[in-house]
KOLGU-4560 file (N, C-alpha, C; in nm, 3 decimals, padded with zeros to 5 digits):
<recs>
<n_xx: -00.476 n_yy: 01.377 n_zz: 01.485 ca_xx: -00.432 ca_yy: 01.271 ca_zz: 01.397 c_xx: -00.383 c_yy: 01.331 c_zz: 01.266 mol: A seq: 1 type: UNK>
<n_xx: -00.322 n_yy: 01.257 n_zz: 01.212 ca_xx: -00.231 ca_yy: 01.316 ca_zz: 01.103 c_xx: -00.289 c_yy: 01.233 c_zz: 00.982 mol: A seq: 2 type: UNK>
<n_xx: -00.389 n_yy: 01.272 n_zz: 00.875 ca_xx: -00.483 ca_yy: 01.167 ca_zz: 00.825 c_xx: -00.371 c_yy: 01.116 c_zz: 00.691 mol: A seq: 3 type: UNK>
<n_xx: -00.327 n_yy: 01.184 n_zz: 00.635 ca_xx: -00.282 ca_yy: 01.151 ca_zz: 00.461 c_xx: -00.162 c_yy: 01.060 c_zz: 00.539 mol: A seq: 4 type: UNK>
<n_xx: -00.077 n_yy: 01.106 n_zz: 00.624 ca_xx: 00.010 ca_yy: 00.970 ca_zz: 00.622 c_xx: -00.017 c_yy: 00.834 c_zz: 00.636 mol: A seq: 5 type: UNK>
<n_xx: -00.130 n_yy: 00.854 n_zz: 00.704 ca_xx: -00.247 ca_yy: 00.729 ca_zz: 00.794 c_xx: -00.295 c_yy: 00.680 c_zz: 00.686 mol: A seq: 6 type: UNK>
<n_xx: -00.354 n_yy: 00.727 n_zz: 00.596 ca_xx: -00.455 ca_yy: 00.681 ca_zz: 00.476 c_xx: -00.353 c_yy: 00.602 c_zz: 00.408 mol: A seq: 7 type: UNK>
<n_xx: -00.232 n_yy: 00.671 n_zz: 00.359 ca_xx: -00.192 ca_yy: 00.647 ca_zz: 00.252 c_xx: -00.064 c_yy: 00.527 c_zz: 00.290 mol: A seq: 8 type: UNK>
<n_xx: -00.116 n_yy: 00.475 n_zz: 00.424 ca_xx: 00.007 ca_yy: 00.391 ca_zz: 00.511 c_xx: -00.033 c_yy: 00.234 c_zz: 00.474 mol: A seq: 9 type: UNK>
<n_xx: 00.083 n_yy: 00.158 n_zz: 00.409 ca_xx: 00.039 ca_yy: 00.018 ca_zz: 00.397 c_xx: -00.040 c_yy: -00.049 c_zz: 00.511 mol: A seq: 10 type: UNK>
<n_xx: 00.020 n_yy: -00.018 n_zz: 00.633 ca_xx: -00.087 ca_yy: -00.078 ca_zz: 00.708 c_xx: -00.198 c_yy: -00.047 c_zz: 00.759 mol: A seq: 11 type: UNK>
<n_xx: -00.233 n_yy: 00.048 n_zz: 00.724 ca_xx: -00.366 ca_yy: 00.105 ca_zz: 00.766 c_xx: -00.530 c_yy: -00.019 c_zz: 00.717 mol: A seq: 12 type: UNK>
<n_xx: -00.619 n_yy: -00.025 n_zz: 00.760 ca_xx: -00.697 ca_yy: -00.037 ca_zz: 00.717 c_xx: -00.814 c_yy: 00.020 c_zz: 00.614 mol: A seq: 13 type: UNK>
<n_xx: -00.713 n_yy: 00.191 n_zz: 00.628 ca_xx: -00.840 ca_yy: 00.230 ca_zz: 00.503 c_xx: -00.742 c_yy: 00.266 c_zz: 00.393 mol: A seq: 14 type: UNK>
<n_xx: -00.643 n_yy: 00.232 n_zz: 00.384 ca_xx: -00.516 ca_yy: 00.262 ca_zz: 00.266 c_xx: -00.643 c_yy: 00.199 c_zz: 00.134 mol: A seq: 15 type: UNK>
<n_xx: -00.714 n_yy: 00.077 n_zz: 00.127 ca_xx: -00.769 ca_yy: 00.056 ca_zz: -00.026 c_xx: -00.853 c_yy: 00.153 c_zz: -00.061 mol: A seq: 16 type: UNK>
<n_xx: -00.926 n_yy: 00.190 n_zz: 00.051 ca_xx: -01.026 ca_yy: 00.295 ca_zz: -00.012 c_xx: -00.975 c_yy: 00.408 c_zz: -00.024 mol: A seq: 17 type: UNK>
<n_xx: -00.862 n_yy: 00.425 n_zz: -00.003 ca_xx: -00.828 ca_yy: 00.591 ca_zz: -00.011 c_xx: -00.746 c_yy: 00.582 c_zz: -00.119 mol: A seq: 18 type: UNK>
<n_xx: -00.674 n_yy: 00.457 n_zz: -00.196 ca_xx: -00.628 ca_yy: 00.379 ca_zz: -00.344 c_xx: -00.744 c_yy: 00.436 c_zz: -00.394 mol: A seq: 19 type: UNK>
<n_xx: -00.837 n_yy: 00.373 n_zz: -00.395 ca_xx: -00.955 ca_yy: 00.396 ca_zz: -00.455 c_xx: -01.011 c_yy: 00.500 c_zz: -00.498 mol: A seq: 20 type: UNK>
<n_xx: -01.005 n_yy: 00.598 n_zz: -00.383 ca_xx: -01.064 ca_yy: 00.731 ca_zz: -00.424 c_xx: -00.982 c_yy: 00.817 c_zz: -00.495 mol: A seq: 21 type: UNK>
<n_xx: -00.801 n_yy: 00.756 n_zz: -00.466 ca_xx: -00.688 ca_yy: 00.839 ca_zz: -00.497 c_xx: -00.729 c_yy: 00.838 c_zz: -00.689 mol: A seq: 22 type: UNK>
<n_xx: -00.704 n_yy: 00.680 n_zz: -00.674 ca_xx: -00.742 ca_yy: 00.609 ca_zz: -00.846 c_xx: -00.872 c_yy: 00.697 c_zz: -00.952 mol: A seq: 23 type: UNK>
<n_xx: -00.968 n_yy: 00.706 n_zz: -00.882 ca_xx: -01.048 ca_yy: 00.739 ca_zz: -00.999 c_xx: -01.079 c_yy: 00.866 c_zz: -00.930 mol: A seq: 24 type: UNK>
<n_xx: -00.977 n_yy: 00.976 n_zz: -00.931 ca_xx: -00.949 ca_yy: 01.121 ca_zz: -00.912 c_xx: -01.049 c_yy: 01.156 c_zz: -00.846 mol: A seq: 25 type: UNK>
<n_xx: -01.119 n_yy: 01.159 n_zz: -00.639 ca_xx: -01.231 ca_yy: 01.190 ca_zz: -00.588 c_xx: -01.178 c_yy: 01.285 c_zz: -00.517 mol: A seq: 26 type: UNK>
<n_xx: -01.008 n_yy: 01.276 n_zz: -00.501 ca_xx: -00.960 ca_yy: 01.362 ca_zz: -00.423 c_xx: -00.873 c_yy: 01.501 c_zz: -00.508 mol: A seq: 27 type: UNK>
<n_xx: -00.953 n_yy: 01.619 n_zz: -00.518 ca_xx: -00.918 ca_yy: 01.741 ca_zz: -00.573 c_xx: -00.817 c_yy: 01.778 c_zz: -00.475 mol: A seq: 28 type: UNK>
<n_xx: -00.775 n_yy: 01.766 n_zz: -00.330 ca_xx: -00.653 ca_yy: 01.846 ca_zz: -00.284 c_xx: -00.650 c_yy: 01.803 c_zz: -00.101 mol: A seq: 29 type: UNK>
<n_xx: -00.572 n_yy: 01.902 n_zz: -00.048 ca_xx: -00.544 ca_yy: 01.925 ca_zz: 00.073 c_xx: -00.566 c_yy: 02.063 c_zz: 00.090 mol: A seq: 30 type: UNK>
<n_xx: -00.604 n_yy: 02.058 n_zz: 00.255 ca_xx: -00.635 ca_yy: 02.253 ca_zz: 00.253 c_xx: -00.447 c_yy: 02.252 c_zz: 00.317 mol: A seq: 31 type: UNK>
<n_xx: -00.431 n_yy: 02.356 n_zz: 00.213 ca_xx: -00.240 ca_yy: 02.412 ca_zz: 00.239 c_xx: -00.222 c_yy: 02.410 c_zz: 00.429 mol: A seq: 32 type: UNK>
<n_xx: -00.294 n_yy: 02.514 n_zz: 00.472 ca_xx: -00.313 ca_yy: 02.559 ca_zz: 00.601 c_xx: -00.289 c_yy: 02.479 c_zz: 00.712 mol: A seq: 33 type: UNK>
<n_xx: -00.429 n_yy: 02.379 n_zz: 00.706 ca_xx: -00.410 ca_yy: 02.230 ca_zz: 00.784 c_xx: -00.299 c_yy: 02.157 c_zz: 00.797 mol: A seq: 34 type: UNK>
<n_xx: -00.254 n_yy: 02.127 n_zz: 00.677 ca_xx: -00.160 ca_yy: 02.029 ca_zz: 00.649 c_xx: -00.020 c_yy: 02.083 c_zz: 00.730 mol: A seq: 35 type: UNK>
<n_xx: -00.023 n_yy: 02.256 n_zz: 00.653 ca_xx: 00.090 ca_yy: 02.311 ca_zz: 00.733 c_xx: 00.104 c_yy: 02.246 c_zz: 00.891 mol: A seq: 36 type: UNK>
<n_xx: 00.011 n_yy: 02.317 n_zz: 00.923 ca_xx: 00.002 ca_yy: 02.322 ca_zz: 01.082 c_xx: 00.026 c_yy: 02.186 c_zz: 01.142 mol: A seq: 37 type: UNK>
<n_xx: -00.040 n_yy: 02.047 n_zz: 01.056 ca_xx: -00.048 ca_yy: 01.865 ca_zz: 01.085 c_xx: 00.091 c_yy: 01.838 c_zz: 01.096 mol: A seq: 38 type: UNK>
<n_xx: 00.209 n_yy: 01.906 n_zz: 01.012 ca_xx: 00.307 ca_yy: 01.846 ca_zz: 00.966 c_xx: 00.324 c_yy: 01.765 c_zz: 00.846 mol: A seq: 39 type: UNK>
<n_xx: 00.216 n_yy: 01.781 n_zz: 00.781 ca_xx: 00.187 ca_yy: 01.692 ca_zz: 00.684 c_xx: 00.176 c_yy: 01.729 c_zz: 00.540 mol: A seq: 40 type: UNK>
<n_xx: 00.250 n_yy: 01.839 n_zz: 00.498 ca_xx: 00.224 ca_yy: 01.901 ca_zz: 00.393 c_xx: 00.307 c_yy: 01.842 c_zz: 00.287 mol: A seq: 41 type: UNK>
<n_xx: 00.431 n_yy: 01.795 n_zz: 00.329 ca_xx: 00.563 ca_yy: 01.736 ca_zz: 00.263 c_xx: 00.453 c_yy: 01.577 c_zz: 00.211 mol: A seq: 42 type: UNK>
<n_xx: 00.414 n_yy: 01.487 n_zz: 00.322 ca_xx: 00.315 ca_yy: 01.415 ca_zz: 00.268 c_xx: 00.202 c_yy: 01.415 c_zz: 00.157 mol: A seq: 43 type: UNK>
<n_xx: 00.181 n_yy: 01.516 n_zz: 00.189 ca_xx: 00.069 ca_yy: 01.551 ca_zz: 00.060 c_xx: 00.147 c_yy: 01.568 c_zz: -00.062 mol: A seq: 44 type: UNK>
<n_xx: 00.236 n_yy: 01.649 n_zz: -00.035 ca_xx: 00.302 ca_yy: 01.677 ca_zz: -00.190 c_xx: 00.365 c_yy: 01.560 c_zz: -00.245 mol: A seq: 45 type: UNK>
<n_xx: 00.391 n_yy: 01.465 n_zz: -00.136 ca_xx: 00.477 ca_yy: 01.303 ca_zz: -00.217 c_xx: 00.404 c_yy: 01.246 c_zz: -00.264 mol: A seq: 46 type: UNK>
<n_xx: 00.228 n_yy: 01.209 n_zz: -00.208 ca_xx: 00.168 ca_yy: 01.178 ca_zz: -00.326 c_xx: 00.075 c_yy: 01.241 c_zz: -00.414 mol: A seq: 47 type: UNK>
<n_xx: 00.113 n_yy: 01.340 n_zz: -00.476 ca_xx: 00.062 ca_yy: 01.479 ca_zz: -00.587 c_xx: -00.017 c_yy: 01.492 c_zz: -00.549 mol: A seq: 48 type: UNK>
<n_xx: -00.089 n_yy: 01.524 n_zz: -00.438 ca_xx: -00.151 ca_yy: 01.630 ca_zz: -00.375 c_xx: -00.181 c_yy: 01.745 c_zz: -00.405 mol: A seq: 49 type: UNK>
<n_xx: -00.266 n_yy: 01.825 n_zz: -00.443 ca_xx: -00.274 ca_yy: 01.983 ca_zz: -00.463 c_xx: -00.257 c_yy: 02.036 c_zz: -00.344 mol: A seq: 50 type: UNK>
<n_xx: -00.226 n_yy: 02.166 n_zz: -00.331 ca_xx: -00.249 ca_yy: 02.222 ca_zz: -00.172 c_xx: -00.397 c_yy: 02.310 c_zz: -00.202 mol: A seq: 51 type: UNK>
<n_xx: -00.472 n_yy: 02.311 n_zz: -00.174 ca_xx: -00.564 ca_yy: 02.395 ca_zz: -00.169 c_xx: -00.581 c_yy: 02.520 c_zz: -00.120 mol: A seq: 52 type: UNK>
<n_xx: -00.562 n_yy: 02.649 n_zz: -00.149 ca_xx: -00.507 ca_yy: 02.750 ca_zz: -00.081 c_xx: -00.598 c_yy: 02.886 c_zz: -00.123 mol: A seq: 53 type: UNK>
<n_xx: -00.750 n_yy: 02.895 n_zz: -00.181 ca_xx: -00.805 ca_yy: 02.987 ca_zz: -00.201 c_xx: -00.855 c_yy: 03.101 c_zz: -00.131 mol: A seq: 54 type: UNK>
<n_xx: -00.852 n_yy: 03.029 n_zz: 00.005 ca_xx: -00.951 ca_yy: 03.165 ca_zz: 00.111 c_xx: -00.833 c_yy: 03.174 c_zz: 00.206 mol: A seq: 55 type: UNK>
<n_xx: -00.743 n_yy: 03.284 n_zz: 00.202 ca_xx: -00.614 ca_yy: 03.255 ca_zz: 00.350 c_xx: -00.583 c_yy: 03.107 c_zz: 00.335 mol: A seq: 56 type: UNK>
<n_xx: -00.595 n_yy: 03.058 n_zz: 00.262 ca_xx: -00.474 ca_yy: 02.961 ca_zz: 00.312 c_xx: -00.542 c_yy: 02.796 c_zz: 00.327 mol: A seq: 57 type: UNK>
<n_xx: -00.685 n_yy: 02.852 n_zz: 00.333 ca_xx: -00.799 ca_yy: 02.721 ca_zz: 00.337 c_xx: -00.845 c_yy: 02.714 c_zz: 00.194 mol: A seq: 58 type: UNK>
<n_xx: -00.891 n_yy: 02.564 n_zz: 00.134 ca_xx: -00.964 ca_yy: 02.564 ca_zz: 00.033 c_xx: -01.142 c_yy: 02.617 c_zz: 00.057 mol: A seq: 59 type: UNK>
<n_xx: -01.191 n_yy: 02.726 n_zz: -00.048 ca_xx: -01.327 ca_yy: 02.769 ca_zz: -00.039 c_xx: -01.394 c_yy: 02.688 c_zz: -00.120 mol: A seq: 60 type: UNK>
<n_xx: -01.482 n_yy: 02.646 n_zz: -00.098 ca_xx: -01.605 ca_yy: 02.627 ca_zz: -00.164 c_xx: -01.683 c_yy: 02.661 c_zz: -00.233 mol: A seq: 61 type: UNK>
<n_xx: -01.630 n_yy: 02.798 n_zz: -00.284 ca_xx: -01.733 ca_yy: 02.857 ca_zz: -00.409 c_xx: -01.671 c_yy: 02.823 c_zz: -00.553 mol: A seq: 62 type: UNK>
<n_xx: -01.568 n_yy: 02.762 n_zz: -00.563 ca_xx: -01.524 ca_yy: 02.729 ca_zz: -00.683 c_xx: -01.597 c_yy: 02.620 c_zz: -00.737 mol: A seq: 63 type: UNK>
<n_xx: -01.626 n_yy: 02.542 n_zz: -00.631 ca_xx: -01.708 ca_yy: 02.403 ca_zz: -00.645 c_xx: -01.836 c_yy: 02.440 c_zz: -00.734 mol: A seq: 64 type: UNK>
<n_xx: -01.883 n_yy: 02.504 n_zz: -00.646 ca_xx: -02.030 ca_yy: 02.606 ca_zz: -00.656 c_xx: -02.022 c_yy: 02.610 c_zz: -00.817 mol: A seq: 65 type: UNK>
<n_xx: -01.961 n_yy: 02.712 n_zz: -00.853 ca_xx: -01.917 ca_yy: 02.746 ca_zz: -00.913 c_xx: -01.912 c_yy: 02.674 c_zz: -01.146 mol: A seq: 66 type: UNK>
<n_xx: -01.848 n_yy: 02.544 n_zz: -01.037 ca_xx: -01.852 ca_yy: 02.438 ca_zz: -01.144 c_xx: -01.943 c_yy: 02.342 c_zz: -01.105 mol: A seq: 67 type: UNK>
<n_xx: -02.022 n_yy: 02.371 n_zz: -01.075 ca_xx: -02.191 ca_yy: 02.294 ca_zz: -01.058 c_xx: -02.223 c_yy: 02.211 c_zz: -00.916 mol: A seq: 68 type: UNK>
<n_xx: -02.082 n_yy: 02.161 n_zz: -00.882 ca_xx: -02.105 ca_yy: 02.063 ca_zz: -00.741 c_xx: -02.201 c_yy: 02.115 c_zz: -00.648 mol: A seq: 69 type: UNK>
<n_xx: -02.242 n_yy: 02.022 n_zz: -00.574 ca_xx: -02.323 ca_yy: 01.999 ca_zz: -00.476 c_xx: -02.264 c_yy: 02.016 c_zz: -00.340 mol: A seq: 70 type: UNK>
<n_xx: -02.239 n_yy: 02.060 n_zz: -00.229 ca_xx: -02.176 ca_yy: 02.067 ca_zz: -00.156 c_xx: -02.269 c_yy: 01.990 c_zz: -00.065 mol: A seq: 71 type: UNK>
<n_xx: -02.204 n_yy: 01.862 n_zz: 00.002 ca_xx: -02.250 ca_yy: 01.858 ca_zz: 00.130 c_xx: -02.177 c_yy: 01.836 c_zz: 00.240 mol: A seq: 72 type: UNK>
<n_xx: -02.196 n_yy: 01.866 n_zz: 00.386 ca_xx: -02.177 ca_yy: 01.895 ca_zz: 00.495 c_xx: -02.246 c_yy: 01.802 c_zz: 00.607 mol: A seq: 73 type: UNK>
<n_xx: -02.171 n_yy: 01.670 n_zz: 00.672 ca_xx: -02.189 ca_yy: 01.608 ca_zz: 00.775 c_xx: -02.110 c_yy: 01.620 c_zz: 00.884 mol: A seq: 74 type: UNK>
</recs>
């Protein structure tokens, strides 16, 4: 599945919450890599998207670390 076009699609059902999260800045980026590979990178960048690109090409997690976040993993 190709998520940012999906999210960010009027008809979607989760387009408000992803308004939402877009709105009060929850979303720091896209991993570059993924997106490449989704087709979906041009998407990300239309709506200012970061690419995330610290470890090869994936966003890492020690920057988070880093600046105090909590990382969790489900």
């Amino acid at each position: 599945m190709k998520l940012i076009p999906e999210f960010s699609s009027a008809s979607s059902p989760l387009k408000p919450l992803f308004d939402r999260a877009f709105g009060l800045d929850l979303i720091d980026g896209v991993c570059m890599a993924c997106s490449h590979k989704m087709g979906t990178q041009e998407a990300a960048k239309a709506l200012g998207l970061r690419l995330l690109s610290d470890m090869s090409g994936h966003p890492g997690i020690a920057r988070y670390r880093r600046e105090g976040y909590e990382i969790l993993t489900f």
